[in-house]
N, C-alpha and C positions, 0 to 999 in steps of 0.2 A: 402226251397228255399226262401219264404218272410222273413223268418229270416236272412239270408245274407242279403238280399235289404234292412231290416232295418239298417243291423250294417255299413254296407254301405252307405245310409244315413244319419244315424247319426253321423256316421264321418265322412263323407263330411262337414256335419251343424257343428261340433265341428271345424274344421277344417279352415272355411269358417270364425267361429267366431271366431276365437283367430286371422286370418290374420286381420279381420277389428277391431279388437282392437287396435292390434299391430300400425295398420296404423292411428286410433284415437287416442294411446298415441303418436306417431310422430306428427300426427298436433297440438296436444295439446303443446306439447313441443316448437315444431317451433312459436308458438303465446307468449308463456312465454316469451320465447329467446326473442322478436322482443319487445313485451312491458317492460320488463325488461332495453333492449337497449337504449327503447326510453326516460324511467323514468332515467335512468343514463342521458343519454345528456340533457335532460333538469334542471336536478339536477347540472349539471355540468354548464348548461348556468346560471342558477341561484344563483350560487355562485362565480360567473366568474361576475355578474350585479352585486351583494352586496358586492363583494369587489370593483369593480370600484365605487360605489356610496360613499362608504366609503371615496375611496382613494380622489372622488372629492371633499366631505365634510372637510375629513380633510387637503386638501388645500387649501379650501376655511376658513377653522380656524385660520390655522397655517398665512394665511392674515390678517387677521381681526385681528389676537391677533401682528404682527407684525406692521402696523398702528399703531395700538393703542398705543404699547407701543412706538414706533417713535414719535408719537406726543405727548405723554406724554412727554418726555425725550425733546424735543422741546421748548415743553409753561415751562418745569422745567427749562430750559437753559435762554430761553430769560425773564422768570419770575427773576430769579437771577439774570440776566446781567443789568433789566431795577432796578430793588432793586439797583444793587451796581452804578449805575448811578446815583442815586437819592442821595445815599452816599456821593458821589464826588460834589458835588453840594450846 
């Protein structure tokens, strides 16, 4: 008769433990899934700022090199204009 009340036992404990496994790899899982999630969206914000930083840098270039070549092409214009002036003179 104690020999039943153990195998009974100890399958209940067998029993008992594979359900809190079960329900330990589910939490486990649910925490992966969530950090996982959270590492994408900030992965995502983060590439979403370094291309904006980008995109502001390189229009802040694409000025500067505009300028510059403007007033280059400028003081080259009025440089030749006041030369052929000096010509005529």
């Amino acid at each position: 008769m104690l020999g039943g009340f153990r195998k009974l036992a100890v399958d209940g404990l067998a029993y008992r433990t594979e359900k809190a496994t079960e329900e330990a790899v589910h939490v486990v899982e649910g925490v992966v899934k969530e950090v996982v999630e959270h590492a994408k969206e900030a992965g995502e914000k983060a590439i979403a700022e370094a291309f904006k930083k980008a995109q502001e840098t390189g229009d802040k270039v694409a000025k500067e090199v505009t300028e510059t070549v403007t007033n280059t092409v400028s003081n080259a214009v009025t440089h030749a204009a006041e030369g052929l002036g000096k010509l005529g003179h």
